[in-house]
C-alpha positions as CSV (number, residue, x, y, z in Angstrom):
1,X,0.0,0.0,0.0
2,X,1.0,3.7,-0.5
3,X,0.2,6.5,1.6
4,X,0.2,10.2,0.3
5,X,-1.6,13.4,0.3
6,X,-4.4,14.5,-2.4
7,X,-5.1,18.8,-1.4
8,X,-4.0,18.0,1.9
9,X,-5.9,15.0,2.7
10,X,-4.2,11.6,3.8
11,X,-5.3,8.6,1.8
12,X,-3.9,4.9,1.1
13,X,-4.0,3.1,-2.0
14,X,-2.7,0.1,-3.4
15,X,0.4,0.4,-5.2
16,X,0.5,1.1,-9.3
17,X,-2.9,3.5,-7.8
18,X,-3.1,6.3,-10.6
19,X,-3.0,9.7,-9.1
20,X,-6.4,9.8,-10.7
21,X,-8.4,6.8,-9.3
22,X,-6.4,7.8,-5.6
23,X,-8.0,11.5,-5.7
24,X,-11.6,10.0,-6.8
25,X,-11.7,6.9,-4.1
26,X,-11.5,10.2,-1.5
27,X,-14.0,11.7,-3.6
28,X,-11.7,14.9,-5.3
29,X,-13.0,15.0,-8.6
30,X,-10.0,15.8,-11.0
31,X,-11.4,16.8,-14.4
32,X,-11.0,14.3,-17.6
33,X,-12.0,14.3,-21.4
34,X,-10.0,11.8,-23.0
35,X,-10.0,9.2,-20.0
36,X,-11.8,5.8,-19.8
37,X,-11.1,3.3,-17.2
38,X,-8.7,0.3,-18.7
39,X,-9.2,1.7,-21.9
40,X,-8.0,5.1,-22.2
41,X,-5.8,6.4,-20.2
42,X,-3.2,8.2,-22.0
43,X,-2.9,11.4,-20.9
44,X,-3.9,13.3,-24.6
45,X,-6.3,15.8,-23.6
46,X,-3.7,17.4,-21.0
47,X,-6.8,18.4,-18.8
48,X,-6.4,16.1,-15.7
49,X,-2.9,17.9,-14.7
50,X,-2.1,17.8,-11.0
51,X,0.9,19.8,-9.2
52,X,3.3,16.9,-7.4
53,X,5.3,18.8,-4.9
54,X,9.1,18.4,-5.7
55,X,8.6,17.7,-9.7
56,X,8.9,20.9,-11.7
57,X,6.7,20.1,-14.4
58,X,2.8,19.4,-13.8
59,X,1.9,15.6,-14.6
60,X,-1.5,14.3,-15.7
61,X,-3.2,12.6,-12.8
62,X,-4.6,9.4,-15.4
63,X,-1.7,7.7,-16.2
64,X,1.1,8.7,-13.1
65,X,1.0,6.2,-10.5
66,X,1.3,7.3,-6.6
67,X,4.5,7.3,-4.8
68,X,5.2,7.0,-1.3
69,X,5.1,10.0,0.3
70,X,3.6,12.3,-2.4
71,X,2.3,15.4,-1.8
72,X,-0.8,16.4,-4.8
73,X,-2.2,19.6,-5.4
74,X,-5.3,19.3,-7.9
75,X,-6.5,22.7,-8.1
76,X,-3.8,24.7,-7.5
77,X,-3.5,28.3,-9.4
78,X,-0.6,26.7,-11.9
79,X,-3.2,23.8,-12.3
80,X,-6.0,26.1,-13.3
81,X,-3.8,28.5,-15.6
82,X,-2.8,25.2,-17.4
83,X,-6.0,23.7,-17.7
84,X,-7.5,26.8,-19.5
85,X,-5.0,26.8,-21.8
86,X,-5.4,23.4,-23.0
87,X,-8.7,23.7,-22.5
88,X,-8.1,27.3,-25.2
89,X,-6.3,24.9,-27.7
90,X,-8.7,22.7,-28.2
91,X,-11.4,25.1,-28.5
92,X,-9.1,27.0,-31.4
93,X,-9.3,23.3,-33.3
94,X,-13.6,23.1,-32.2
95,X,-16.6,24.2,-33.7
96,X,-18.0,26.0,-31.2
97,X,-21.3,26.4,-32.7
98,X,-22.8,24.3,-29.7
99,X,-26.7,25.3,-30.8
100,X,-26.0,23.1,-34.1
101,X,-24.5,20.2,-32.0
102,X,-26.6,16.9,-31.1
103,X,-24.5,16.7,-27.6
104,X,-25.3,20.3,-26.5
105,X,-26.1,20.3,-22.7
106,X,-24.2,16.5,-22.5
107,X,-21.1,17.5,-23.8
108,X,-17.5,17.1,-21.7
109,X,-15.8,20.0,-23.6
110,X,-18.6,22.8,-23.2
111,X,-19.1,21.5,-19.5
112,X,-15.1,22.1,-18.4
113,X,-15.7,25.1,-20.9
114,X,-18.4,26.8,-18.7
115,X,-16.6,25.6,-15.4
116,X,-13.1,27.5,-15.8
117,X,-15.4,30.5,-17.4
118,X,-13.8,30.6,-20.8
119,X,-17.6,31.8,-22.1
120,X,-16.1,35.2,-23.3
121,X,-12.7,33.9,-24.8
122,X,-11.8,34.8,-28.5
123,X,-10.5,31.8,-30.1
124,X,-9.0,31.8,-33.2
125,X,-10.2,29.5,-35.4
126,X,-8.1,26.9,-36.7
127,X,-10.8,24.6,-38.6
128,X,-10.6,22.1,-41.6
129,X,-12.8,22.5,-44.6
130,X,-14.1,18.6,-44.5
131,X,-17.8,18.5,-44.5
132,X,-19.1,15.8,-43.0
133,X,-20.7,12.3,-44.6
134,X,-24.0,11.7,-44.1
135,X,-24.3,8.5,-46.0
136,X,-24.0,6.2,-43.2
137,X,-25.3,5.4,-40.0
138,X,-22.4,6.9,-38.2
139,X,-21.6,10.2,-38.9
140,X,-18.4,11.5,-37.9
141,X,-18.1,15.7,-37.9
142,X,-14.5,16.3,-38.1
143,X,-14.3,19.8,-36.9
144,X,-16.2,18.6,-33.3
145,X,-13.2,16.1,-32.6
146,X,-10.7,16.7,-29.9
147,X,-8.1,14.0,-30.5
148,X,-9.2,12.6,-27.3
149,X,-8.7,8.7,-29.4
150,X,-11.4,7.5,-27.3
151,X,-13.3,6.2,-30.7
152,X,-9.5,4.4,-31.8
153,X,-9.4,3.0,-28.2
154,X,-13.2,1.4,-28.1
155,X,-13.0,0.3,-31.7
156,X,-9.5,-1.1,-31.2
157,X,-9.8,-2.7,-27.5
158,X,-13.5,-3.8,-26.5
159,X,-14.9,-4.2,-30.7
160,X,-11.5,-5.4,-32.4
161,X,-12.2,-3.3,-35.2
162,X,-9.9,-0.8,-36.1
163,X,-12.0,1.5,-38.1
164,X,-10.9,4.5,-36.6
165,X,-7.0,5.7,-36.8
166,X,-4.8,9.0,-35.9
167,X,-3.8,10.6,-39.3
168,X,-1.3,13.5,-40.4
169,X,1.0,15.3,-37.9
170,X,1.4,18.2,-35.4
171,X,-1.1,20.5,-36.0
172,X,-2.8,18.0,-38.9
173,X,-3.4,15.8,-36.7
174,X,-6.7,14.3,-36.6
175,X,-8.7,11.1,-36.7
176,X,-10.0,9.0,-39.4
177,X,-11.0,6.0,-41.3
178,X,-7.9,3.6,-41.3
179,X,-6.4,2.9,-44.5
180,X,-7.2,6.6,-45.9
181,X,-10.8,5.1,-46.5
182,X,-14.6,6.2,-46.2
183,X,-16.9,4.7,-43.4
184,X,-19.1,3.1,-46.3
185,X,-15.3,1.6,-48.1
186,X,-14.7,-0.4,-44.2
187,X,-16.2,-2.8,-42.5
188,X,-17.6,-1.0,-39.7
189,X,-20.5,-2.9,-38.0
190,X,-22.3,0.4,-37.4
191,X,-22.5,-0.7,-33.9
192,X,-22.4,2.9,-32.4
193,X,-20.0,2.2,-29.5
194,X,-17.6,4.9,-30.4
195,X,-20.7,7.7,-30.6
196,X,-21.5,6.6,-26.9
197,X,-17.6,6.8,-25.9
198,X,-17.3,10.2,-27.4
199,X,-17.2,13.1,-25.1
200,X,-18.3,15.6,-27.5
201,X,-20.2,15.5,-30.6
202,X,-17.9,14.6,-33.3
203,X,-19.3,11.1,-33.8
204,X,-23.2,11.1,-34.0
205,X,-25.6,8.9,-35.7
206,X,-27.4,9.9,-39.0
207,X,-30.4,12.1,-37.8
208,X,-34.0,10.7,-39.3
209,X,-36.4,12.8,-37.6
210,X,-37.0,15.2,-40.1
211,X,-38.2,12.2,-42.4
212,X,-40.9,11.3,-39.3
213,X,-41.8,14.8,-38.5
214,X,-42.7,14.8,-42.6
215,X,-44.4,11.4,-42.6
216,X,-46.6,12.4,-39.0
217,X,-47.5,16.1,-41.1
218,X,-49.1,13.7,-44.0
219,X,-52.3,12.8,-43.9
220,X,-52.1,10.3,-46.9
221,X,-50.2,8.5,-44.5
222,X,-51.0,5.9,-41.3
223,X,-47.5,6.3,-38.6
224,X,-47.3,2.6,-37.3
225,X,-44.5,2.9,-35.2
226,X,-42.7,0.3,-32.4
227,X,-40.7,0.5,-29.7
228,X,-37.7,-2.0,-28.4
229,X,-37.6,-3.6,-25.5
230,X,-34.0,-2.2,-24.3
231,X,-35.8,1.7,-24.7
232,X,-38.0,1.2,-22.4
233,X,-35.1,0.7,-20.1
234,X,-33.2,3.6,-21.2
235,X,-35.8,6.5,-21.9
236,X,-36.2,8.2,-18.7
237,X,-32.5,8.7,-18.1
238,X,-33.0,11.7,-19.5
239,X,-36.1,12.9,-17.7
240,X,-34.5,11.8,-14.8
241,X,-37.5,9.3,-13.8
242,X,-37.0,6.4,-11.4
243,X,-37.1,3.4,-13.8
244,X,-40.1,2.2,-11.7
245,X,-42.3,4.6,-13.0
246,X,-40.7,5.1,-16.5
247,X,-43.1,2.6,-17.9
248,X,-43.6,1.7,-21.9
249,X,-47.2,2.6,-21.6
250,X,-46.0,6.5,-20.8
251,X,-44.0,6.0,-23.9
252,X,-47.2,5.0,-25.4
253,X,-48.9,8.6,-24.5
254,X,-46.0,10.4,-25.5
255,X,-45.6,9.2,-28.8
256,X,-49.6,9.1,-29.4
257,X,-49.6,13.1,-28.3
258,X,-46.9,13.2,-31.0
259,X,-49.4,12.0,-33.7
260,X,-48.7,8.3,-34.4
261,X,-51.9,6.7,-35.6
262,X,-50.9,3.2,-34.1
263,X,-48.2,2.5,-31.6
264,X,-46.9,-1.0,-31.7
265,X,-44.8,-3.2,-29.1
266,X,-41.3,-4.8,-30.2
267,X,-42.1,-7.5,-27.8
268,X,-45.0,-8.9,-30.0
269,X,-42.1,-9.3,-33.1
270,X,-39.5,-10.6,-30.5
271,X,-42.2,-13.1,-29.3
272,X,-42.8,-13.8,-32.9
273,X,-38.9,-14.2,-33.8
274,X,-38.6,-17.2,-31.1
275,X,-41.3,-19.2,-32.7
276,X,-39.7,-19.0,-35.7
277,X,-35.9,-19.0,-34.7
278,X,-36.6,-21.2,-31.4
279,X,-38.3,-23.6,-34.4
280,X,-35.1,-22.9,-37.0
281,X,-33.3,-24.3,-34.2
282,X,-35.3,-27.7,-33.2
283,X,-35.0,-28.2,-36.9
284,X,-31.8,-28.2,-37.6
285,X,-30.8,-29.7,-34.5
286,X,-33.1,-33.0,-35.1
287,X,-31.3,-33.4,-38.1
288,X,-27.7,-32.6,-37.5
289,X,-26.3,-33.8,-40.5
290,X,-28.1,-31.3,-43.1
291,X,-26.6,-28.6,-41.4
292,X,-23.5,-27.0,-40.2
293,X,-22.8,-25.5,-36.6
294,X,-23.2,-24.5,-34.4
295,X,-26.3,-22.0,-35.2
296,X,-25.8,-18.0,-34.7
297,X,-29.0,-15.9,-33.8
298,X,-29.4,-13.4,-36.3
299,X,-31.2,-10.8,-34.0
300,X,-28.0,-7.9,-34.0
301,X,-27.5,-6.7,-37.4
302,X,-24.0,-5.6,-36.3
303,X,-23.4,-8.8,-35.5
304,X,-24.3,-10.2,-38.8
305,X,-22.2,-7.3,-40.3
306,X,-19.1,-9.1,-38.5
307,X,-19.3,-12.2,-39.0
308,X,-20.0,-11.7,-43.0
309,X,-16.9,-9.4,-42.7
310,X,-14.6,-11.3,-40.5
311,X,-15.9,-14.8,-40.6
312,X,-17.3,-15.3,-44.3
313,X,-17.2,-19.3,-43.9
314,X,-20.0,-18.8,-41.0
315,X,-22.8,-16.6,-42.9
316,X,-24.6,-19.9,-43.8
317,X,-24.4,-21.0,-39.6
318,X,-26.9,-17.6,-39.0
319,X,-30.2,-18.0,-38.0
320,X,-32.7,-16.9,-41.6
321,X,-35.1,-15.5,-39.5
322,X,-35.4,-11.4,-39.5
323,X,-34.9,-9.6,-36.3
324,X,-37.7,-8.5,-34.5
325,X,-37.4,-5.4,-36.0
326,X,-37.7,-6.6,-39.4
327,X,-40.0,-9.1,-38.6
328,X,-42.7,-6.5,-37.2
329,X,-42.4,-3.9,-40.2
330,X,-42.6,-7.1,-43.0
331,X,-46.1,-7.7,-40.5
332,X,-47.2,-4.7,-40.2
333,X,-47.1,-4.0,-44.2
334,X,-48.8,-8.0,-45.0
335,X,-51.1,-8.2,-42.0
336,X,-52.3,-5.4,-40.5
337,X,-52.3,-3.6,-43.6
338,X,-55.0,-6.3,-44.5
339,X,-56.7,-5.7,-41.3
340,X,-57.2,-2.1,-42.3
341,X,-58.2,-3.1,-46.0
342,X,-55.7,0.1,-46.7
343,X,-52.6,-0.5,-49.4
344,X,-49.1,-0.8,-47.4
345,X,-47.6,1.5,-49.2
346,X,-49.9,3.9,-47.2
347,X,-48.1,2.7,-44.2
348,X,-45.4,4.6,-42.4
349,X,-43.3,2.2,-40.4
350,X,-41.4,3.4,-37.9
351,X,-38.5,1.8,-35.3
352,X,-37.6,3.0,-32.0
353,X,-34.3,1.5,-31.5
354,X,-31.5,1.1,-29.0
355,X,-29.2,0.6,-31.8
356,X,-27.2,2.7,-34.8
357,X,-26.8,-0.8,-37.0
358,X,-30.6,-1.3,-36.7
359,X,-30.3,1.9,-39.4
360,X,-28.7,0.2,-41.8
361,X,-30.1,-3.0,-41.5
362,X,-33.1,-1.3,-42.6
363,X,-32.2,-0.1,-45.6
364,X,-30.3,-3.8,-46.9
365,X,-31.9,-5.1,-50.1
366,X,-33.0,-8.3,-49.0
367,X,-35.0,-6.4,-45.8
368,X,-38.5,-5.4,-48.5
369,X,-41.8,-7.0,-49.8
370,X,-42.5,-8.4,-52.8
371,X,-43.3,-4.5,-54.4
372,X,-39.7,-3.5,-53.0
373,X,-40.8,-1.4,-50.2
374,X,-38.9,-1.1,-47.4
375,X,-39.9,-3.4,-44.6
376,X,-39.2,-0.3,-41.9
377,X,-39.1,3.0,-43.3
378,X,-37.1,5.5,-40.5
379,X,-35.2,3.5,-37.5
380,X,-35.1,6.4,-34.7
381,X,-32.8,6.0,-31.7
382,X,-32.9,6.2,-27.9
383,X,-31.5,9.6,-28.1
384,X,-33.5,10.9,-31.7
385,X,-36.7,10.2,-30.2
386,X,-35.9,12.0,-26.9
387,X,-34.4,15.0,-29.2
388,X,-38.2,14.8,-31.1
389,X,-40.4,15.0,-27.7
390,X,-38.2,18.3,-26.4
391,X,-39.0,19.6,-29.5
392,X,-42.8,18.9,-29.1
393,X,-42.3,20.1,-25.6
394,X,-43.3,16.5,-24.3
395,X,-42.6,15.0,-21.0
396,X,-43.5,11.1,-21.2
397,X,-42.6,11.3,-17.4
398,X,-45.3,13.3,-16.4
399,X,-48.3,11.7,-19.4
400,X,-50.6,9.5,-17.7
401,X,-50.3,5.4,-19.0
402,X,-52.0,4.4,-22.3
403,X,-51.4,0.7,-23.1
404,X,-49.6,-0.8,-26.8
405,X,-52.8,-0.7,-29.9
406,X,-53.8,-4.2,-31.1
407,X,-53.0,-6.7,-32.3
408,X,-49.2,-6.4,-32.3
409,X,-48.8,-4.4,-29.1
410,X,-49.2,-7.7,-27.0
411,X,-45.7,-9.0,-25.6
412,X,-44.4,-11.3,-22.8
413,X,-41.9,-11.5,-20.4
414,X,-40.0,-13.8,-22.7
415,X,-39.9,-10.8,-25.3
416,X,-38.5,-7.8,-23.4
417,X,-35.3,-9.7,-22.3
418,X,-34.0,-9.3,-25.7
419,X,-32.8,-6.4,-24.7
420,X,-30.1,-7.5,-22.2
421,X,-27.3,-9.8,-22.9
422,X,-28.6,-14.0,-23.0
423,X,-32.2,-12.9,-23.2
424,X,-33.0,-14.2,-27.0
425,X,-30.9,-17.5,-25.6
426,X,-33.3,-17.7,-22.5
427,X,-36.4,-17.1,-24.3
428,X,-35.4,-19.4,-27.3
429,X,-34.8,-22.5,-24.5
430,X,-38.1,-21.2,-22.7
431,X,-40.1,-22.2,-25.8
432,X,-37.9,-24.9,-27.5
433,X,-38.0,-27.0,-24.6
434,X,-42.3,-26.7,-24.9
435,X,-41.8,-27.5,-28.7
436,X,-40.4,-30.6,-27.7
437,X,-41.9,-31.5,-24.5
438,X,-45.2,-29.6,-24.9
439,X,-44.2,-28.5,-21.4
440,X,-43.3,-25.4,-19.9
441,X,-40.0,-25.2,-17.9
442,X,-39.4,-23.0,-15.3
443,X,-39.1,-20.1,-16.8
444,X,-35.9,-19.0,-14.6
445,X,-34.4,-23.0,-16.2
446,X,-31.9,-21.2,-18.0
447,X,-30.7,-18.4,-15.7
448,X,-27.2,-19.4,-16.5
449,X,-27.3,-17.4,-19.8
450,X,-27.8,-14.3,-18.2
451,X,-25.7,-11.8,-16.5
452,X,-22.7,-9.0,-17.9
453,X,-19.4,-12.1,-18.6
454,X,-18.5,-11.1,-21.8
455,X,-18.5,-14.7,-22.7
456,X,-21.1,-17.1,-21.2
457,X,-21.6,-21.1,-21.9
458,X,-23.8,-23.9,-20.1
459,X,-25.0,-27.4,-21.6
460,X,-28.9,-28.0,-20.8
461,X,-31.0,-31.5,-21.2
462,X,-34.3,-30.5,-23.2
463,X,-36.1,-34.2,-22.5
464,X,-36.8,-35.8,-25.7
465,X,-34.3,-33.9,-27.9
466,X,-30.4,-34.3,-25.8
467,X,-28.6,-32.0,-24.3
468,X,-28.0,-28.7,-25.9
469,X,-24.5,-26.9,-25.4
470,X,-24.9,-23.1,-25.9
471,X,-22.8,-19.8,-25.4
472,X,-23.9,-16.1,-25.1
473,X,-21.4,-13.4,-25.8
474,X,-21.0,-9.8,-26.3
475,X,-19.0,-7.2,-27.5
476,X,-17.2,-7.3,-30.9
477,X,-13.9,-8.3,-28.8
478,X,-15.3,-10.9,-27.2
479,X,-17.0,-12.2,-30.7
480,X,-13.6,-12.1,-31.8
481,X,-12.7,-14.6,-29.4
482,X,-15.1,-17.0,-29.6
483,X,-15.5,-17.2,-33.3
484,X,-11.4,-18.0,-33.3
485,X,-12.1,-20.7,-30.4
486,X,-14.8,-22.2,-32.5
487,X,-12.8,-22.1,-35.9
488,X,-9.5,-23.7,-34.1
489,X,-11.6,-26.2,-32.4
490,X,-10.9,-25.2,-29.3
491,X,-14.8,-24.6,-28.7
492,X,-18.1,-26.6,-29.8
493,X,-21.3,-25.2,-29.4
494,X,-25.3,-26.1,-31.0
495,X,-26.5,-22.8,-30.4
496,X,-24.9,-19.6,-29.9
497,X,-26.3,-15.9,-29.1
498,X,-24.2,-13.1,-30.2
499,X,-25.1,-9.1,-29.3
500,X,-22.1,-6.7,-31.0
501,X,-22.4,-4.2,-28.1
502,X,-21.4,-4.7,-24.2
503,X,-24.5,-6.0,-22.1
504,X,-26.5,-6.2,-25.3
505,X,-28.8,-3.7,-26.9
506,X,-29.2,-2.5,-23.3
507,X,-25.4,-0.8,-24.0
508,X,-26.4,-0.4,-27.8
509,X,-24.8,2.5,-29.7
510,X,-28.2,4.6,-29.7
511,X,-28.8,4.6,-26.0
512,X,-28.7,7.7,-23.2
513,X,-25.0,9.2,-23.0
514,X,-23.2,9.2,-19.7
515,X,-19.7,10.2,-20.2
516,X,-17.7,7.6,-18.7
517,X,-20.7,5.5,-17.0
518,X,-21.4,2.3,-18.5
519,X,-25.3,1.6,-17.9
520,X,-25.8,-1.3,-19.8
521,X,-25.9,-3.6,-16.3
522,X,-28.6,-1.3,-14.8
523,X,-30.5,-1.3,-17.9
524,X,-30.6,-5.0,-17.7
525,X,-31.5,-5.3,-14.4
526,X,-34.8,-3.3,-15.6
527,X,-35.1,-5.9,-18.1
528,X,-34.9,-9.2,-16.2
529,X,-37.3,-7.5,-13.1
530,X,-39.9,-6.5,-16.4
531,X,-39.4,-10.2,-17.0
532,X,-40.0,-12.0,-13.6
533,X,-43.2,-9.5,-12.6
534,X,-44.5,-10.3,-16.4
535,X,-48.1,-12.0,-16.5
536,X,-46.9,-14.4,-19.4
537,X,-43.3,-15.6,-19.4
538,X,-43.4,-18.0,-22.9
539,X,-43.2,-16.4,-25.7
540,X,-45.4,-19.5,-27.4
541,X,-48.1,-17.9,-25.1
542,X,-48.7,-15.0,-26.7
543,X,-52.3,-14.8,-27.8
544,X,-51.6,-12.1,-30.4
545,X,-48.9,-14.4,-32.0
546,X,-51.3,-17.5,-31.7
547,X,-53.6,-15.4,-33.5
548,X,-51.5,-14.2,-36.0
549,X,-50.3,-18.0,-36.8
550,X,-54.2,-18.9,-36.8
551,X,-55.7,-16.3,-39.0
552,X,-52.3,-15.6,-41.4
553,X,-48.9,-17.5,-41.5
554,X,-50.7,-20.9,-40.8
555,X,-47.4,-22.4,-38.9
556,X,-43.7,-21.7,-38.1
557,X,-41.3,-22.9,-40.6
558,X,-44.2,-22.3,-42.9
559,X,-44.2,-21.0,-46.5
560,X,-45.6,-17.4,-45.8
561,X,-43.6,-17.2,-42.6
562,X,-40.5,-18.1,-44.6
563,X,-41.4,-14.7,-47.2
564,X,-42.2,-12.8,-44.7
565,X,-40.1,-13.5,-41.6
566,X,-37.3,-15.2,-42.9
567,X,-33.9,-13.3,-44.9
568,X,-31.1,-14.2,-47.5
569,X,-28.0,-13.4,-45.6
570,X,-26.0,-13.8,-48.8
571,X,-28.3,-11.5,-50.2
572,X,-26.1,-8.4,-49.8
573,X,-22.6,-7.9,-49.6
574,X,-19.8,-5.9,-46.9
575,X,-16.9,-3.7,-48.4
576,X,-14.9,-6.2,-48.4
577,X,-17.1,-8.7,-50.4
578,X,-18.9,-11.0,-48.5
């Protein structure tokens, strides 16, 4: 252990303590941009310097371990002075034009910017002529970057990607696509991790609420729109609402006062997605020899990006069915549209999504009917829709509770654990094992899935079909590790769940931005407690689906189910040409 002093106050730490971590575990907050825990901690930004009595330059706090003995001033006035000036050259490299900016009022750099009162500094202006690309779902806006490398860090460490690279020199320096490419020339999964990582705004995702706002303003057109299981979790963060009382059915009011004609429930398509995956499963599994394995869910179109980028002999191993997103809009324009006697192309279709890769997977060839409609017209995010009810001037926190339309608002217990890491594994075994049985299990059988390990496996006996060896993972890096484990040999799974982003769509690129926080395990824990208090718990129970199978698509598996619900993965090709 080693003893120092942080402004005058004794603390202990363990040894290799940065001067950092020391100063916060006594609750002295030394101010960051660049840092991240483990994954960042380079010292780039200059902002956490710290005055250590006896050295004659100032040192920054995230990356200088303690000594024994060492005497730390954190605010000091040489501390200040310094800080303002770094924090004045990065502003001469920033567009300061924080109005126009998606992270206004949650943004690191205009926060330290307003606390060391550099509000009526001139800044000279040092900025690039490089407009931004809007043609993807990440958009990255050069002249907001701060060098900070956060992005290069999260793509490099915790996805494995390396998209995102330093470029030029001195005062050129600046970050881009690796290689000297485009976003749209890499194999970026679109996963949105680097846009939640950033501290200010020059990563964003492509903005779509204009096309809504036009669509709502229509009246030739009927808004259908749904909402994921993992926003329900996440919407409230930024009304500051207990998550007890940040119900969907508030989220249901709000986007109703907004003008949506029908408001729909993810949960009924996630439902709907484990009849026909948890039946794509028992299929291929009875008769081992047609297929290869083990099986992939297909549910995270960042995962599929991946693997069809990374792991090209494993496309055919993915699950054909459509994620629930896809699965609901390619519903929604068949079905309901019959329901209404109205022509689908009349229907607006709408996604509320924790994800920035649920954007793109959208707009993929393979994802439209049989007139080449798009299945889903506008995928919003967590943090779009937010952005659209401030505009409307609408609290869903204080709206009173208006339940999901019928008949696809209907969803289980099974269905809103997608949202959280080892959810579509747990609700796939929920219902497999009554395929087989034509019993329930316990629905808390296969608790072993869940939880945040990166990298999860258990073997389970469904009676009458063997025992069933499966793995959940998540985060690209930890994709990485499996699918190399599985290729050597090394690993041998039937059925594996894959989510691209850390704790599942829970942590998905779209969600609320803390700087620095990770909320993906509290936004689980929502999940699993929506789960256990849920009337129904199997997503086979779900009247609406019943119905659905009844009146429409006749039977899982089935030839309507398979044009509607079911996808080509080698229908469309990455960059790199898979």
């Amino acid at each position: 252990m080693v003893t120092l002093t942080i402004d005058g106050r004794t603390v202990t730490v363990p040894e290799d303590t940065t001067i950092l971590e020391a100063a916060r575990s006594i609750h002295i907050d030394i101010p960051t941009l660049c840092y991240l825990k483990d994954i960042n901690e380079i010292g780039a930004c200059r902002i956490c310097m710290v005055e250590v009595e006896g050295q004659p330059r100032l040192v920054p706090a995230c990356d200088n371990v303690v000594d024994e003995g060492m005497a730390v001033h954190t605010n000091s006035p040489r501390v200040r002075e310094a800080r303002r000036v770094n924090l004045r050259l990065l502003l001469s490299q920033h567009d300061t034009k924080c109005t126009k900016c998606t992270r206004s009022g949650n943004c690191k750099l205009q926060q330290l910017t307003n606390d060391y009162n550099l509000l009526g500094e001139h800044y000279i202006d040092d900025l690039r002529n490089a407009p931004p690309d809007f043609s993807n779902p990440v958009v990255r806006i050069e002249n907001r970057c701060v060098k900070c490398m956060r992005c290069i860090q999260i793509c490099d460490k915790v996805q494995t990607m390396g998209i995102w690279d330093l470029m030029g020199t001195g005062s050129h320096t600046t970050v881009g696509v690796a290689r000297t490419r485009t976003l749209g020339e890499s194999d970026c999964t679109f996963c949105g991790q680097c846009i939640t990582h950033c501290p200010v705004g020059g990563l964003q995702e492509h903005d779509d609420t204009g096309k809504v706002f036009d669509a709502l303003a229509d009246p030739q057109r009927i808004t259908v729109v749904q909402m994921a299981p993992a926003v329900r979790a996440a919407w409230a963060e930024y009304f500051h609402l207990d998550p007890k009382y940040a119900s969907a059915e508030r989220m249901v009011t709000a986007l109703k006062t907004m003008g949506f004609d029908y408001v729909f429930d993810t949960n009924f398509a996630a439902d709907l997605t484990i009849m026909e995956e948890g039946s794509e499963f028992l299929e291929r599994f009875t008769h081992r020899n047609k297929y290869h394995w083990p099986m992939f869910t297909s549910c995270c179109p960042g995962w599929v990006r991946f693997v069809k980028s990374q792991f090209p002999a494993y496309i055919g191993n993915l699950s054909t069915a459509k994620s629930p997103q896809q699965m609901f809009g390619a519903v929604v324009k068949s079905y309901f549209a019959d329901q209404l006697n109205v022509d689908p192309k009349k229907l607006f279709v709408v996604s509320i999504m924790p994800c920035t890769a649920k954007k793109a997977e959208a707009a993929l060839p393979t994802m439209k009917d049989a007139e080449g409609d798009r299945d889903v017209d506008v995928v919003l995010t967590t943090r779009e829709i937010v952005r659209m009810f401030r505009g409307e001037q609408i609290n869903p926190a204080v709206l009173p509770e208006t339940p999901f339309d019928s008949p696809l608002g209907t969803g289980t217990g099974a269905a809103v654990v997608f949202g959280a890491t080892g959810g579509v594994m747990d609700a796939a075994l929920r219902s497999a094992y009554y395929m087989v049985t034509g019993k329930n299990p316990n629905p808390d059988a296969f608790h072993s899935v869940r939880g945040l390990d990166s990298w999860k496996e258990a073997v389970f006996t469904i009676p009458g079909a063997g025992d069933v060896r499966v793995a959940v993972v998540s985060s690209l890096g930890a994709t990485r590790k499996l699918m190399n484990a599985i290729d050597t040999g090394e690993a041998d799974y039937d059925f594996v769940e894959v989510m691209a982003c850390p704790g599942g769509c829970a942590g998905g690129g779209g969600q609320p931005i803390h700087d620095g926080v990770e909320m993906a395990a509290r936004r689980g824990g929502v999940l699993w407690r929506l789960d256990r208090t849920a009337d129904i718990r199997f997503s086979h129970e779900n009247a609406d689906v019943q119905a659905l199978y009844k009146e429409y698509l006749r039977q899982p598996l089935g030839h309507k189910a398979h044009t509607l619900l079911h996808t080509d993965h080698f229908g469309w090709k990455m960059p790199s040409g898979h």
